[in-house]
C-alpha positions in Angstrom: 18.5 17.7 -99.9 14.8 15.9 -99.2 17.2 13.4 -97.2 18.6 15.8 -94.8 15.4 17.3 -94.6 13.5 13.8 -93.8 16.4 13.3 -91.2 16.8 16.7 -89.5 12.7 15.9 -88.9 13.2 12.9 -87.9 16.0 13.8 -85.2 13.6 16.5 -84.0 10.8 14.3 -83.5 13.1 11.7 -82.0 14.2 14.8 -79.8 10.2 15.6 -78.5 9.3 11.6 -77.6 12.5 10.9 -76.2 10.9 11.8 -72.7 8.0 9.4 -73.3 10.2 6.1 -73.6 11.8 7.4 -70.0 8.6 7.5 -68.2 6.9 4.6 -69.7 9.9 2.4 -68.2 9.6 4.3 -64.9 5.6 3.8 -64.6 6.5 -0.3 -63.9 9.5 0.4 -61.7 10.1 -1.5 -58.4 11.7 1.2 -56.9 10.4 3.5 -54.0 11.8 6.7 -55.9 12.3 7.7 -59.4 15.7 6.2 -61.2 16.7 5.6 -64.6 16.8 2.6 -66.0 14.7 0.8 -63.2 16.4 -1.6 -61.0 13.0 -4.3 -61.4 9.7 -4.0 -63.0 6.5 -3.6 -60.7 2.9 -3.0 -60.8 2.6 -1.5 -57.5 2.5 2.2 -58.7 -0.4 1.6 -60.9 -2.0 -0.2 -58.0 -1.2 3.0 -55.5 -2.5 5.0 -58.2 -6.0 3.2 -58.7 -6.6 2.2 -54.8 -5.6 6.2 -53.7 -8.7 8.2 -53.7 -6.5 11.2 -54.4 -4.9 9.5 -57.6 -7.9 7.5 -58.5 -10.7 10.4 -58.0 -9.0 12.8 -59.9 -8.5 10.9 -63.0 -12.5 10.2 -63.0 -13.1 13.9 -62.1 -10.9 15.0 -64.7 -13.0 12.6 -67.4 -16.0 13.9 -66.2 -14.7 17.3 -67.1 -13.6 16.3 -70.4 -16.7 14.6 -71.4 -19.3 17.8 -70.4 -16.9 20.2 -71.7 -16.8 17.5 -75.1 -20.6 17.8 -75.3 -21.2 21.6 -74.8 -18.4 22.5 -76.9 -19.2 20.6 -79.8 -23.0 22.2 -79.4 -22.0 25.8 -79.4 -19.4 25.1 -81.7 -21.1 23.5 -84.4 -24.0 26.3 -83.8 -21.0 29.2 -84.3 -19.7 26.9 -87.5 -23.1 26.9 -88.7 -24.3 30.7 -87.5 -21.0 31.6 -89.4 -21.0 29.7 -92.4 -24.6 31.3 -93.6 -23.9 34.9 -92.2 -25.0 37.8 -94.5 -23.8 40.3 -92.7 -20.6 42.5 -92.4 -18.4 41.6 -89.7 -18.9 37.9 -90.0 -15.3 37.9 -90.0 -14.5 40.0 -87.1 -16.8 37.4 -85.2 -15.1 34.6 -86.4 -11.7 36.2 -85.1 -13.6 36.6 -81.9 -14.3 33.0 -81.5 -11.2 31.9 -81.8 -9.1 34.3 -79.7 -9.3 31.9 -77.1 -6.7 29.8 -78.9 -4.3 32.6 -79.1 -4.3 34.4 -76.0 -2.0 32.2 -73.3 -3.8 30.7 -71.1 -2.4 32.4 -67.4 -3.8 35.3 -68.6 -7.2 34.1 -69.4 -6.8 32.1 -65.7 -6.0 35.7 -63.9 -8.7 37.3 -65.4 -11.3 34.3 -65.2 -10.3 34.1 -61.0 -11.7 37.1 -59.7 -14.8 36.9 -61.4 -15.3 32.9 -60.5 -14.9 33.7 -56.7 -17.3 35.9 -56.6 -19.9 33.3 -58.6 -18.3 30.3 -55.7 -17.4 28.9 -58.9 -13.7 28.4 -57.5 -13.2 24.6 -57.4 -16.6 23.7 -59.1 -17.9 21.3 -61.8 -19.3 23.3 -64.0 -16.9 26.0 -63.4 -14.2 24.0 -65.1 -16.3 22.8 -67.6 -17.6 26.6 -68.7 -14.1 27.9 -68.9 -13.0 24.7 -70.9 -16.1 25.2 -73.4 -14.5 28.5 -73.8 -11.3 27.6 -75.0 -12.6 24.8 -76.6 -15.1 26.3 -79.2 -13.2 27.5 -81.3 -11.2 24.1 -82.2 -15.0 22.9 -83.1 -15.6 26.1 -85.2 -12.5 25.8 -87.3 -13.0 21.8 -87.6 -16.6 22.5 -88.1 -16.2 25.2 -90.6 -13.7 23.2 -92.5 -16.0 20.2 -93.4 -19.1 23.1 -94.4 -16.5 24.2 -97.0 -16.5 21.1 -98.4 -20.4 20.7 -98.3 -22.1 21.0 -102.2 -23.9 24.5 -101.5 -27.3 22.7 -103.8 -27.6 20.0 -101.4 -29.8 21.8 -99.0 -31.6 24.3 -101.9 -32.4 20.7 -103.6 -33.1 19.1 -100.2 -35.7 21.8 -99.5 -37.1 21.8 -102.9 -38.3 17.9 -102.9 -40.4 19.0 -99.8 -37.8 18.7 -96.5 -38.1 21.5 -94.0 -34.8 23.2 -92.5 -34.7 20.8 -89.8 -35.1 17.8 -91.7 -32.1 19.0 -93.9 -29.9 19.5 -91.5 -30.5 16.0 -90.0 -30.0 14.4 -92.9 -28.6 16.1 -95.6 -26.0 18.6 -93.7 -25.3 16.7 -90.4 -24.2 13.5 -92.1 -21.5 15.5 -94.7 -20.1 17.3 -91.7 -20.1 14.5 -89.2 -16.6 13.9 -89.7 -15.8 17.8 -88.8 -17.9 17.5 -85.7 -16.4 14.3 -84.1 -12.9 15.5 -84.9 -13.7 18.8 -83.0 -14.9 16.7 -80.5 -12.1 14.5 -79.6 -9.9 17.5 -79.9 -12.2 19.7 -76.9 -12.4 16.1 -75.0 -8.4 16.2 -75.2 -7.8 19.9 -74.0 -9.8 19.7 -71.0 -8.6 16.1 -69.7 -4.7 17.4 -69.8 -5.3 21.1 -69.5 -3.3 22.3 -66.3 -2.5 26.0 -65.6 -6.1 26.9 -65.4 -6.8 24.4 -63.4 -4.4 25.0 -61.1 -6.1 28.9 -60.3 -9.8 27.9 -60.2 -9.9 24.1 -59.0 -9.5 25.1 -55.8 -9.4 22.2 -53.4 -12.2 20.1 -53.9 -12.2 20.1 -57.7 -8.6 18.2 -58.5 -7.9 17.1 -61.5 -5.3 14.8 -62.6 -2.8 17.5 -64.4 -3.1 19.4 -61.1 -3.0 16.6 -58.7 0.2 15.5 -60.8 1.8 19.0 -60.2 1.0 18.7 -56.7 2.7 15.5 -56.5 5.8 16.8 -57.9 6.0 19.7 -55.5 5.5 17.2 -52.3 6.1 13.5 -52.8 7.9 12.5 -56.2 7.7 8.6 -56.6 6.7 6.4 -59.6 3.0 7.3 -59.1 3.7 10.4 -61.0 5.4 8.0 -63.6 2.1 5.9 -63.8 0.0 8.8 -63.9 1.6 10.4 -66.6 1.8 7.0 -69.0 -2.3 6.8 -68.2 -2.2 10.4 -69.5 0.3 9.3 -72.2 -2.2 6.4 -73.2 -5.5 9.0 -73.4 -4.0 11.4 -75.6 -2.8 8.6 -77.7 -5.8 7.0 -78.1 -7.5 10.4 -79.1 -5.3 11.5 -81.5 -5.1 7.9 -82.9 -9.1 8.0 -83.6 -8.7 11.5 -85.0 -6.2 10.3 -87.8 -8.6 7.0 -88.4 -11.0 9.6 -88.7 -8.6 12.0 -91.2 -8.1 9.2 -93.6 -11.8 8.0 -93.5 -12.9 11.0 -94.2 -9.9 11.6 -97.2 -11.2 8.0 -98.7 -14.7 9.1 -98.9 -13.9 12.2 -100.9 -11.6 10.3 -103.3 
């Protein structure tokens, strides 16, 4: 029975990355349209991609998003873990479920409702704009990341910290910050990840001068479908890769230190 479990999960996994070893292939193609398998293997997408503004500008806008939604995230996040994790009160609960409502409710709803309310800000196709509504949905992967490593913090470390003379803030820089490091950077990568490859949203409030690469992707589909898509999509491919490759590196760091 394990067997045909371990294989049905294996053909279902198989079944979700099958698309990846399509466009990979496709990305190098010397063809001037999509086909499958490629006739010959070429470069010149990934050229057209990096020497296009259009292409080219909307990655680095995208990863400028990424990064400032990464930082204040992971700020209010951590605060919210924190704030959270030391409440007294009643309804510490209810708050938490508020926080991270933004990870259940789909996200054309929360784009229909954020619209209105951006255009009259002229936040439509802004910076920050992105960046603010990002923070928002990503907050509350910090807060459960967060929240996860202060359950795993000794509750005396910071009534002993204080006791040998250190004031709060001392104690949180070096008694609590370092123990919950690990929660933080994960939360990190994860926020740094949604808002690079987030799309719907982005296509109601970027408006025209703040493309990013999901959206500049859909575009392309819509009006010119060639390989450029193809190479955009294995960059994208790559990125996410790369994240969720540090966040297991960081899992099993972070398992080794408690053993």
């Amino acid at each position: 029975m394990r067997y045909l479990y371990h294989s049905v999960c294996g053909l279902v996994l198989m079944y979700l990355i099958l698309p990846v070893f399509v466009v990979i292939p496709l990305s190098f193609s010397a063809s001037p349209y999509l086909e499958f398998p490629p006739r010959g293997f070429s470069l010149q997408w990934y050229q057209q991609f990096f020497g296009l503004r259009t292409w080219y500008g909307s990655m680095i806008f995208s990863a400028e998003v990424a990064f400032l939604t990464m930082v204040l995230a992971t700020i209010l996040g951590t605060a919210a873990a924190l704030g959270l994790a030391r409440a007294g009160f009643r309804g510490a609960e209810a708050l938490q479920t508020v926080l991270i409502a933004p990870m259940i409710i789909p996200h054309i709803i929360i784009a229909i409702a954020i619209y209105g309310w951006y255009a009259q800000l002229h936040l439509i196709g802004t910076l920050w704009g992105l960046v603010l509504i990002y923070s928002v949905l990503a907050v509350p992967f910090v807060v459960i990341t967060v929240t996860g490593a202060l359950q795993g913090l000794d509750p005396n470390l910071e009534p002993a910290a204080m006791a040998l003379g250190a004031n709060r803030v001392q104690t949180f820089f070096r008694v609590v910050l370092p123990n919950i490091r690990p929660g933080i950077l994960a939360g990190a990568i994860l926020t740094f990840a949604l808002a690079f490859d987030e799309i719907v949203i982005a296509i109601f409030i970027s408006g025209t001068t703040g493309t990013t690469l999901p959206k500049r992707m859909w575009e392309g589909i819509r009006t010119e479908i060639n390989p450029t898509i193809a190479a955009a999509s294995t960059i994208l491919i790559t990125v996410s890769f790369v994240l969720f490759a540090l966040l297991e590196t960081l899992r099993r760091g972070l398992a080794r230190g408690k053993r």
